[in-house]
C-alpha positions in Angstrom: 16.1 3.7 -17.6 12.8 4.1 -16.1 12.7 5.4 -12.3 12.1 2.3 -10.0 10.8 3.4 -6.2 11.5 -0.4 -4.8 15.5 0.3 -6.5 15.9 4.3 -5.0 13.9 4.0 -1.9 15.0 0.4 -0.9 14.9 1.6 3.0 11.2 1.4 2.5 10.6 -1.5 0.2 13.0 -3.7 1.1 13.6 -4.3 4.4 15.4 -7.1 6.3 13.4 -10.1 8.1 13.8 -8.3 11.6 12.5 -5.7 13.0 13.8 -1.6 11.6 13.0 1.6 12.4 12.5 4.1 9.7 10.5 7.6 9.0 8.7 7.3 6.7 8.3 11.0 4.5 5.0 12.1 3.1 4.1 10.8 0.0 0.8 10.8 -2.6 -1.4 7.7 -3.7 -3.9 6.8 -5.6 -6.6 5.3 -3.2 -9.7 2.9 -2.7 -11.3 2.8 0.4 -13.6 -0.5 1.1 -14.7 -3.2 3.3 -14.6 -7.0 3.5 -13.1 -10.3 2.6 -10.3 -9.3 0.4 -10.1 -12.9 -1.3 -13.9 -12.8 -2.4 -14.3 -13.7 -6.3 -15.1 -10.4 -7.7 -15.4 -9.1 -4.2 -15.3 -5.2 -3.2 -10.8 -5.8 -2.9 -10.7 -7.5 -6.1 -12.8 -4.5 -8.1 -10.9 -1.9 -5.8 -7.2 -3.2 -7.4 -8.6 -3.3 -11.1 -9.5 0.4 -11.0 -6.2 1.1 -9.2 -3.9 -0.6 -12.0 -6.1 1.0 -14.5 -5.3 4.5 -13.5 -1.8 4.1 -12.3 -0.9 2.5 -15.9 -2.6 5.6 -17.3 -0.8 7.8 -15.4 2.7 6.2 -16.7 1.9 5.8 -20.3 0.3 9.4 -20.5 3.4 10.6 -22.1 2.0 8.5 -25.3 -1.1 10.3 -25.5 -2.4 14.3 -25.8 -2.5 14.9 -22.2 1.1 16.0 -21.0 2.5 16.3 -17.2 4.5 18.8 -16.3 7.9 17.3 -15.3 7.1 13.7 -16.6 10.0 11.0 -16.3 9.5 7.5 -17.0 9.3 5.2 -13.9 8.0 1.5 -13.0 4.5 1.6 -11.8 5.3 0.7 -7.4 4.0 -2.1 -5.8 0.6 -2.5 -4.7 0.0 -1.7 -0.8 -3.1 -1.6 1.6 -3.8 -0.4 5.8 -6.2 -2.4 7.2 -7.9 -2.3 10.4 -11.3 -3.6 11.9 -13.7 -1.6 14.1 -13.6 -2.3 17.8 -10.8 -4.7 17.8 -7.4 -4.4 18.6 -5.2 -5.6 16.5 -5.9 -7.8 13.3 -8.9 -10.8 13.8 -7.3 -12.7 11.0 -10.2 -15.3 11.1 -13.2 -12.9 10.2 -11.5 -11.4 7.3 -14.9 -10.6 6.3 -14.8 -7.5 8.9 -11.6 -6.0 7.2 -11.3 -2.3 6.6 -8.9 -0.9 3.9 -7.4 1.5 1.7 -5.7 0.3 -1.2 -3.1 2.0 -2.7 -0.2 2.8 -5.3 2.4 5.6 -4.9 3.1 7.9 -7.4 5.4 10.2 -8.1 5.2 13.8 -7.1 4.7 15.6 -10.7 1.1 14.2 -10.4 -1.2 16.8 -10.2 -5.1 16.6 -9.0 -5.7 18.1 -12.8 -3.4 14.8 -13.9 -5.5 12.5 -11.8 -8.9 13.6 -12.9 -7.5 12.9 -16.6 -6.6 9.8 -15.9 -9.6 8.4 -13.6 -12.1 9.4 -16.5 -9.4 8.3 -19.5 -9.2 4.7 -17.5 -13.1 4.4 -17.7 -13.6 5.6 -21.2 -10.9 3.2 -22.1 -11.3 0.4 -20.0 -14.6 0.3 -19.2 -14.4 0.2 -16.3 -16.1 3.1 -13.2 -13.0 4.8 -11.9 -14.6 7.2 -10.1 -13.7 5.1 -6.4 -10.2 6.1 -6.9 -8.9 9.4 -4.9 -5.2 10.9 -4.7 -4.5 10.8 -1.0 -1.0 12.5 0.7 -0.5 9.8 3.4 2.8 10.8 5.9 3.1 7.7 8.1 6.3 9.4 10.1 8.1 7.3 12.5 7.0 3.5 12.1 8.7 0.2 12.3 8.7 -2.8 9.3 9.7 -6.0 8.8 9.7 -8.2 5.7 7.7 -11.3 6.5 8.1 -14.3 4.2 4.7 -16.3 3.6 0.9 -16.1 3.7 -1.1 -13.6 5.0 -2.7 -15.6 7.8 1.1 -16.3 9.4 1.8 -12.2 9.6 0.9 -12.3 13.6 4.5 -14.3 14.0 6.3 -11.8 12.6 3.9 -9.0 14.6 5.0 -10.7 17.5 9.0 -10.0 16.7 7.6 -6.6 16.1 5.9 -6.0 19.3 9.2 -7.8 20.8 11.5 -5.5 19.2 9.4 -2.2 20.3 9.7 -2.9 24.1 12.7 -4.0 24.3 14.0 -0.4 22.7 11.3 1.7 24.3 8.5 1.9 21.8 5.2 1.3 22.1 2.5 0.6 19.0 0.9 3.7 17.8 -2.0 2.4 16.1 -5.1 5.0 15.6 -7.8 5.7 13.5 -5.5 7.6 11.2 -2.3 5.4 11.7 -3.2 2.4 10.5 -1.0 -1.4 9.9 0.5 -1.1 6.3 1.4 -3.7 4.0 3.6 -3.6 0.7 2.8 -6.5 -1.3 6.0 -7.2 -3.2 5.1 -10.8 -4.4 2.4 -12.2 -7.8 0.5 -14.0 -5.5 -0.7 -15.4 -9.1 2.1 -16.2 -9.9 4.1 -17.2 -6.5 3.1 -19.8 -4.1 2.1 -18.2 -1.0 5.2 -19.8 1.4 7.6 -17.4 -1.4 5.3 -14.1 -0.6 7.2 -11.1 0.6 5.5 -8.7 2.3 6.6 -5.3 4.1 4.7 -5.1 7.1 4.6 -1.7 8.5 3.2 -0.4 12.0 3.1 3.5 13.1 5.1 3.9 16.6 5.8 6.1 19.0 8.5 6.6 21.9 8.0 5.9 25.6 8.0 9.4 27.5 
């Protein structure tokens, strides 16, 4: 059976609907970094995740070709996730979307090499057609940070923020949100095919603890 990350890491895919603390471990990506409106037809967000799907699914089929990764294993491609922030503003301004920074990313697992990831960024544009060469393999390690599963569209995450901020000072955190520790999401919902009240998304925000 193919490895699943949501199944063996469900600490950090599937949390409950109130406020956790967890440390999060260092982990590699594939990235795309970008700015703007992420629900823009054919936008910058919308080419970003094609060329992210392209190379992760030629990462976890390259056992079916010539190239071969040292200490392969089958596994489910993870969900897709993004940090987001917007200059001079504290917080998220979820009414000028348009002002959005991000880096869009899928995990994967540790066997990936750099050599690995070069194959598959030019493999994905030979095949696909498509200009891979956005795409970057990032170590992200997030640390200590504290999530929450919110249930529904984007635009009603600052309720569930709110439990968050809630949560921290009543147990002596505060936010620890930087230019290098950024709001994460963890998009565990088809927003194709699932109406957007049914979206589940892990909400993620690096903390730290009042001296």
């Amino acid at each position: 059976m193919a490895f699943d990350f949501k199944k063996e890491y469900k600490e950090f895919y599937m949390p409950k609907n109130k406020p956790e603390i967890v440390t999060v471990p260092k982990a590699n990506y594939i990235a795309i970094r970008g700015k703007g409106d992420p629900n823009e037809v054919c936008g910058a967000y919308q080419q970003a995740i094609s060329v992210l799907y392209a190379v992760a699914y030629t990462l976890k089929m390259s056992y079916k070709t010539d190239h071969k990764i040292e200490g392969f294993f089958e596994y489910v491609v993870p969900p897709l996730e993004g940090f987001w922030w917007q200059d001079g503003i504290d917080g998220i301004d979820y009414t000028d979307k348009a002002s959005f920074n991000w880096i869009s990313v899928i995990r994967l697992p540790e066997f990936i090499t750099q050599k690995d990831f070069e194959w598959a960024v030019e493999t994905a544009t030979k095949k696909k057609k498509l200009d891979c060469s956005s795409a970057e393999l990032m170590t992200i390690d997030e640390g200590l940070c504290v999530q929450i599963m919110h249930l529904g569209s984007f635009d009603d995450e600052p309720a569930t923020i709110a439990l968050i901020d809630e949560y921290l000072e009543k147990n002596g955190y505060v936010n620890d949100i930087t230019k290098t520790r950024l709001h994460h999401e963890i998009y565990l919902s088809d927003a194709r095919r699932v109406v957007p009240e049914k979206w589940k998304t892990v909400i993620r925000h690096p903390i730290k603890k009042i001296i």
